[in-house]
KEBA-283434 format. One record per atom (N, C-alpha, C, CB): x, y, z. Coordinates in steps of 0.2 Angstrom, whole numbers, padded with zeros to 4 digits, always signed. Glycine has a CB too. Layout:
# KEBA-283434
XYZ/...
# end
This chain:
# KEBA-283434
-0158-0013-0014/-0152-0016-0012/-0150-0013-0005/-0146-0015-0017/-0148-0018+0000/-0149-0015+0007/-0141-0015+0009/-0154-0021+0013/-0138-0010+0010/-0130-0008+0015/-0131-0008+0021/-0126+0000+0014/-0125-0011+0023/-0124-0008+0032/-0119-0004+0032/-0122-0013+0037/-0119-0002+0036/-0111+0002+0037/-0107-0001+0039/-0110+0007+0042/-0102+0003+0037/-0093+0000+0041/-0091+0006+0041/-0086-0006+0036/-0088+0003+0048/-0085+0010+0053/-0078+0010+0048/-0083+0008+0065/-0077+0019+0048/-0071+0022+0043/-0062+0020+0048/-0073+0034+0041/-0061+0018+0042/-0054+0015+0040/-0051+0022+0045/-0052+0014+0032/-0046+0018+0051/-0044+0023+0056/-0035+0022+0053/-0048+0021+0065/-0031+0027+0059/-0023+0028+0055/-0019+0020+0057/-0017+0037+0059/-0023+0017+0061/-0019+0009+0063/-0020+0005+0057/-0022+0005+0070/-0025+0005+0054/-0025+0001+0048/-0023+0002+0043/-0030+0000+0047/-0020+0008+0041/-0017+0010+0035/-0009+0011+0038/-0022+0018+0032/-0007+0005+0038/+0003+0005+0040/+0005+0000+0032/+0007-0002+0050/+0012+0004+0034/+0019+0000+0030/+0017-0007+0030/+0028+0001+0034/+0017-0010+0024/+0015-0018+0025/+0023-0023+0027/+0011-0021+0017/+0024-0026+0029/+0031-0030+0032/+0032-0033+0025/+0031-0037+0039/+0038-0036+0025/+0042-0039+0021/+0039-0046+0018/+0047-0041+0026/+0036-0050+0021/+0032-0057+0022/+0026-0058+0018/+0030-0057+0027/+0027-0062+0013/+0022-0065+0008/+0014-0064+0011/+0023-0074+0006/+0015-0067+0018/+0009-0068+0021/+0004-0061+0022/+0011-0071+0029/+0009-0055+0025/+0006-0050+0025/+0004-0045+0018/+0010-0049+0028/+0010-0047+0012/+0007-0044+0008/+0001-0047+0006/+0009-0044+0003/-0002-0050+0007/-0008-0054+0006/-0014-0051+0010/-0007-0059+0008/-0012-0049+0017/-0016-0046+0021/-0017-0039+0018/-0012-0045+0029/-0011-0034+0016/-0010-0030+0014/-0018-0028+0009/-0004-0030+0011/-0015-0034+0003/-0021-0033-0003/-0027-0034+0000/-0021-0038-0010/-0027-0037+0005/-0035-0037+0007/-0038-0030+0009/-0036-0042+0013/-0032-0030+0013/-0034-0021+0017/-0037-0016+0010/-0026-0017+0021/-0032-0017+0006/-0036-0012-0003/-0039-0014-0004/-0034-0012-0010/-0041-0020-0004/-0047-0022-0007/-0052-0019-0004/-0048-0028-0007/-0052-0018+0003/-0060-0019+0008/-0059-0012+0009/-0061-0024+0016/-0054-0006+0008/-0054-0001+0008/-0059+0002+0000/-0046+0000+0008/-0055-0002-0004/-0060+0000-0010/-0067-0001-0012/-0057-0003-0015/-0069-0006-0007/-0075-0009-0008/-0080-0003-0003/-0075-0017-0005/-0076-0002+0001/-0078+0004+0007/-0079+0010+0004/-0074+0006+0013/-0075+0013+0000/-0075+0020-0002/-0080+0019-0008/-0067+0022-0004/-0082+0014-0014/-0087+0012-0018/-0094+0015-0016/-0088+0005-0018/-0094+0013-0009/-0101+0008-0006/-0104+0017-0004/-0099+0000+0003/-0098+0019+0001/-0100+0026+0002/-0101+0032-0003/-0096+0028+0006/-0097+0030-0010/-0098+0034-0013/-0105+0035-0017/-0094+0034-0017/-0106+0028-0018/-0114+0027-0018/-0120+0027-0016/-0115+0023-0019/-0119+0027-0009/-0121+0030-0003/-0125+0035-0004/-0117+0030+0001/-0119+0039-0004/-0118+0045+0001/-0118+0053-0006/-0107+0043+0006/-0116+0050-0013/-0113+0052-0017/-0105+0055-0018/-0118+0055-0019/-0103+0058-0022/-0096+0058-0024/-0094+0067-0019/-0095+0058-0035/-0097+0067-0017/-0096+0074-0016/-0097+0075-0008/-0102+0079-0021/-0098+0070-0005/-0097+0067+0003/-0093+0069+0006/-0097+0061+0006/-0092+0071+0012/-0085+0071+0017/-0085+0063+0017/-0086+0075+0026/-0089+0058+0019/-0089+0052+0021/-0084+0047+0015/-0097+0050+0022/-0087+0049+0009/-0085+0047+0003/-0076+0048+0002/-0090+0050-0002/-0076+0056+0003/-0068+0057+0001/-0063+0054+0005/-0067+0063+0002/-0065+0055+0012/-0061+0052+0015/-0058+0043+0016/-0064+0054+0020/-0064+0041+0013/-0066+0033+0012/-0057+0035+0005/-0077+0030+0009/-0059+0036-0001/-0053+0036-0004/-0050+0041-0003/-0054+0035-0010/-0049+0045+0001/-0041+0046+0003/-0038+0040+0008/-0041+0054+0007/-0042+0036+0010/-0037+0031+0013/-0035+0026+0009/-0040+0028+0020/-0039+0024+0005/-0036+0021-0003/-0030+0025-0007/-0043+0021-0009/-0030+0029-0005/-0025+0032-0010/-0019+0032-0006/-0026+0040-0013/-0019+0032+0000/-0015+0033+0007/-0011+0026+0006/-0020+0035+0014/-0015+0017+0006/-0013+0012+0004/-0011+0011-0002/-0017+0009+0006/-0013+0014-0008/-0008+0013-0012/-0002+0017-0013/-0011+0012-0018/+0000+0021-0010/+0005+0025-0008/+0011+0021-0005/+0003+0029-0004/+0006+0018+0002/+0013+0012+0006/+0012+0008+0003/+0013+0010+0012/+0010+0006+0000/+0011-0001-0007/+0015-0001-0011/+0006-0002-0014/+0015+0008-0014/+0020+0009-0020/+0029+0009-0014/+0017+0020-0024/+0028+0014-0012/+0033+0015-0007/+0037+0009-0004/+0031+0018-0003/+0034+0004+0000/+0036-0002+0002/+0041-0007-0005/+0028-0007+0004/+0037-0006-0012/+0041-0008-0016/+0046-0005-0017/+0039-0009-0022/+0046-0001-0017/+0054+0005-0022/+0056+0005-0016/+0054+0014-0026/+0057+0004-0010/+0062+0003-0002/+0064-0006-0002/+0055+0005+0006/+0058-0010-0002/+0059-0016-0004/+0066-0017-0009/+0053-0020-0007/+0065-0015-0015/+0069-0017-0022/+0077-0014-0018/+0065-0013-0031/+0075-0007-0017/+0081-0003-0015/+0086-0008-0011/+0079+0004-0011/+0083-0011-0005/+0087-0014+0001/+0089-0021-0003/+0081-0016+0009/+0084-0024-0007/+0089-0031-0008/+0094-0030-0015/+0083-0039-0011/+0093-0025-0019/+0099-0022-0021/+0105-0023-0019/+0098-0017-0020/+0104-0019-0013/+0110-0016-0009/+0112-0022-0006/+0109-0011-0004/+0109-0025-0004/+0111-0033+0000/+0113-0037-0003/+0105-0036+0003/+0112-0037-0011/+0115-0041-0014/+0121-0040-0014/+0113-0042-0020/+0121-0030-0017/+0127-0029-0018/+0133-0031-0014/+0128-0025-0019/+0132-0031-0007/+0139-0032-0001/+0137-0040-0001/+0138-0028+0010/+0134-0044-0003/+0136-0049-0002/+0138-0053-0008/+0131-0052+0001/+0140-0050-0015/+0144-0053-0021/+0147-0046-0022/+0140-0057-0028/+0153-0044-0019/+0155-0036-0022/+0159-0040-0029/+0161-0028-0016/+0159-0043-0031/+0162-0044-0038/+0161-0045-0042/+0165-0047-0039/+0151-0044-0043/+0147-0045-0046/+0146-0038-0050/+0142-0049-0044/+0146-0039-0058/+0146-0033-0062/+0143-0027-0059/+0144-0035-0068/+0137-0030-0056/+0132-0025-0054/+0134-0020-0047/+0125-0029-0053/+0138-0025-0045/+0141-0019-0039/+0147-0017-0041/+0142-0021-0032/+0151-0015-0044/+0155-0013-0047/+0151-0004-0050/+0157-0020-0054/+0157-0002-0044/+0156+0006-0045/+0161+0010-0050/+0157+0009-0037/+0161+0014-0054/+0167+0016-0059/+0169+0023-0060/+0166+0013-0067/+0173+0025-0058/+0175+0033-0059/+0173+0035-0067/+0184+0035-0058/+0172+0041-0067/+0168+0043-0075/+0173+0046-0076/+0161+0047-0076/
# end
């Protein structure tokens, strides 16, 4: 079975994904072809490579801003909901 190389995933490729369906989309691709990269080298190269670790540490690095982007995402429309119905039960703050 014949591999080529792909040049390693540099710090511009591994950003905060925007807001926008479109980009999440981009985003998963970027996992994906990170994952496929970090595979290919580990196979390569075996598990115990500088080439290989690195390949998934940048996978781990993208599901990081994956994770993160959601719990910031959810957090902001929260909040946005809340100033924009404050008379909705859920924004309703209550002394204990």
């Amino acid at each position: 079975m014949a591999y080529t190389t792909i040049a390693p995933t540099t710090a511009s490729v591994i950003s905060t994904p925007r807001q926008t369906p479109s980009s999440e989309s981009t985003f998963a691709t970027q996992l994906k072809a990170a994952l496929e990269h970090a595979r290919r080298l580990t196979e390569m190269h075996g598990p115990q490579s500088i080439d290989a670790a690195l390949a998934w540490e940048a996978v781990e690095e993208l599901e990081t801003a994956k994770a993160g982007h959601r719990k910031t995402s959810l957090t902001t429309t929260f909040v946005r909901y809340c100033a924009e119905h404050p008379d909705a039960p859920e924004a309703r703050i209550y002394d204990v």
